[in-house]
N, C-alpha and C positions, 0 to 999 in steps of 0.2 A: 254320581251314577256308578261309578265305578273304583272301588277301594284297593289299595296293595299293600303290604306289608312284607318285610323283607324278613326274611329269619335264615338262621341256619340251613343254608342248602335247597333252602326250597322259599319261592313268591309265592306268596297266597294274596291271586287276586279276585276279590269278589264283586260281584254282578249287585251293587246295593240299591236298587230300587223297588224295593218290596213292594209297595202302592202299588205299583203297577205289574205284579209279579216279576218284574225284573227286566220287562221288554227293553227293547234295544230301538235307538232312537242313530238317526246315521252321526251322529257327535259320540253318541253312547258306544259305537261300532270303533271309533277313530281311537277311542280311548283303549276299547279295549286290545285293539292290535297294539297299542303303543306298550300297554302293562305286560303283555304277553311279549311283544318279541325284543324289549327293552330289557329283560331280566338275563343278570349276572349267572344267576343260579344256576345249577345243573337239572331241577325240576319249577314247577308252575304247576301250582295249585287252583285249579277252578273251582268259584262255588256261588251259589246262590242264597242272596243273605233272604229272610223271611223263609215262607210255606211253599215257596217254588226255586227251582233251579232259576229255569229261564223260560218267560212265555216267547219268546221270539220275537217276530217284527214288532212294532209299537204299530197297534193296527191303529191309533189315531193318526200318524202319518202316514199311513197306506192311504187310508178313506180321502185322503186329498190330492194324493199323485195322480198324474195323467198320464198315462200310454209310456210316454218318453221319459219322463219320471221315475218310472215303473220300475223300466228294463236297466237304469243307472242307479234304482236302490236294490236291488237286485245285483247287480254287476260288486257294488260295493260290498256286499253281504259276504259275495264270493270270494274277494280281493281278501276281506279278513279270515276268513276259515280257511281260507289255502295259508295267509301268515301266518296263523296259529301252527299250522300243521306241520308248516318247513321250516320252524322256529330251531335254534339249537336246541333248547329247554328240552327234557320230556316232559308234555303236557297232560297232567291226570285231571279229568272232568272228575268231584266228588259229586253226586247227584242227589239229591233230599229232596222229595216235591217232585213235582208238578215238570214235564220236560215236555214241551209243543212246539214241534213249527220249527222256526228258526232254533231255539233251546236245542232241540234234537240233535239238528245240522250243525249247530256249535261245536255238541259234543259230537258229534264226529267227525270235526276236525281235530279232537285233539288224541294222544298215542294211546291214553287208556279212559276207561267210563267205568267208576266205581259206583256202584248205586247201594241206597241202604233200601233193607226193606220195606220202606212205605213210598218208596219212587214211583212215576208213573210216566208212561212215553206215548206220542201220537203227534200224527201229522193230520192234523184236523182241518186244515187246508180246502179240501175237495169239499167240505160244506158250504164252504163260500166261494165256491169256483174257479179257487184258487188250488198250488202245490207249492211246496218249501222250492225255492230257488237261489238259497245263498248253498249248493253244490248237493243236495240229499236226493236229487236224482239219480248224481254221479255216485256218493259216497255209499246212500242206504243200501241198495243192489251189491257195492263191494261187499261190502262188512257184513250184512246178515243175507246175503244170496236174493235174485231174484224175486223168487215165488214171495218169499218171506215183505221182502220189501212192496212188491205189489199190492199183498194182504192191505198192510197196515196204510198205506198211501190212499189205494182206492176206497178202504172203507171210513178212515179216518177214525177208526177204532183205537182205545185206550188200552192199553196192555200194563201189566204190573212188572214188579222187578224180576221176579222168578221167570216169568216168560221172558222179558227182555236178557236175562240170562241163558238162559235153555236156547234162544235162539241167536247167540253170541253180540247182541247189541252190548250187551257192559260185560266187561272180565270177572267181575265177582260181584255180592251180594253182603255186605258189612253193617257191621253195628255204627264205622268210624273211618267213614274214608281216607279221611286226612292219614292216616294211620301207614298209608297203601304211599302216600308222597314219602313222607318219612324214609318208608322201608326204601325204596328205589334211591331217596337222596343220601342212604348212607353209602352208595357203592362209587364207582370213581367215574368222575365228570366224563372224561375222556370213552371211558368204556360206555358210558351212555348213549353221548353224541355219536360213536362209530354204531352203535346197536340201532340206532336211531335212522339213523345215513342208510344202513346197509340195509334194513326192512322197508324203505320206504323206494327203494331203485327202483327204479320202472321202464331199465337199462336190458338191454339183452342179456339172458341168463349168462352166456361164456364171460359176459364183459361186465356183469354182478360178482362170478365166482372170481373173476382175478381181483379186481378189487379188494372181496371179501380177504380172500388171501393175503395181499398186502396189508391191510389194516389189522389181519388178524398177527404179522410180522410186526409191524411197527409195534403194536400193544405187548409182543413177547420181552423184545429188548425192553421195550420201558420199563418193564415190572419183572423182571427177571431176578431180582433180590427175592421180591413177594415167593416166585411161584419155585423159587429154591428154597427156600423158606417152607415152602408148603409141602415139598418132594420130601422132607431133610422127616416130618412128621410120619409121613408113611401114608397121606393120604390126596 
């Protein structure tokens, strides 16, 4: 269900359950926290193998849980999109296809959503009485604002990638997502993790800036050859 491969500076782990567009089964969920926050790498590569990213839950295991069930494959869902999120790695969702439900909520657990354009997103949920609850209550409203997130939850309307750009759900619109890993894993491990750390604080701003501060100190000595190196050019 779930594939990894290790390369130069970046895991490319993939969602392989085409059949099923990709949905996630709670073994499928374990694995993939495991691929994800198990990796060496300075980036993680998300993607979904076939014509979909990720359908989300495996609603054949939905249609059998009861009540108390429910709320612990739920609880689960949540446990791995928060590991993704607080992972060292930077995590780039490549999107192709098809993104529902759970899918959605995945990616936005992870630090960026690269979509090409024949991508498609929706929380189609509220057709079946249901809403995304591995954290797309919490995250959707962050990352694409309120109003926006209500839209697309209460209608459970399909939106394309243009729109899901325009209204900040994915950072850009590519031919080659993979492309967007790469670029980020040629830069240095370290300045990743701290860029990573420091946007994700949810610390009080004075007790974010000193930090920031400090980190941005520590990173000076370390690369201080680099950036006299860089001074010495004229730029």
């Amino acid at each position: 269900m779930i594939e990894i491969a290790d390369e130069a500076g970046v895991r490319v782990v993939t969602l392989a359950r085409p059949e099923r567009r990709n949905a996630l089964t709670p073994d499928g969920l374990d694995a993939l926290e495991w691929a994800v926050t198990d990796a060496d790498q300075p980036v993680v590569y998300l993607r979904g193998d076939g014509p979909a990213f990720c359908a989300g839950a495996d609603l054949d295991v939905v249609a059998d849980l009861d009540q108390h069930e429910a709320e612990s494959f739920a609880e689960h869902g949540q446990r791995v999109a928060n590991a993704v999120e607080a992972t060292d790695s930077v995590v780039v969702a490549g999107i192709d296809g098809a993104a529902r439900g759970g899918g959605v909520e995945l990616a936005l657990a992870c630090d960026l959503r690269i979509a090409t354009a024949g991508a498609t997103f929706a929380e189609p949920g509220v057709s079946l009485g249901l809403f995304g609850a591995w954290g797309g209550t919490v995250r959707l409203p962050r990352i694409v604002g309120e109003g926006e997130a209500l839209d697309l939850a209460l209608s459970g309307r399909t939106i394309g990638a243009d729109e899901a750009l325009r209204m900040g759900l994915v950072s850009r619109v590519v031919d080659e997502p993979r492309l967007v890993a790469d670029e980020i894993a040629g830069n240095d491990a370290e300045t990743l993790r701290a860029l990573k750390t420091r946007m994700r604080d949810d610390a009080a701003s004075g007790e974010q800036e000193t930090a920031e501060a400090t980190t941005f100190g520590r990173l000076v000595e370390r690369h201080a050859d680099a950036i006299a190196e860089q001074r010495g050019k004229g730029e």
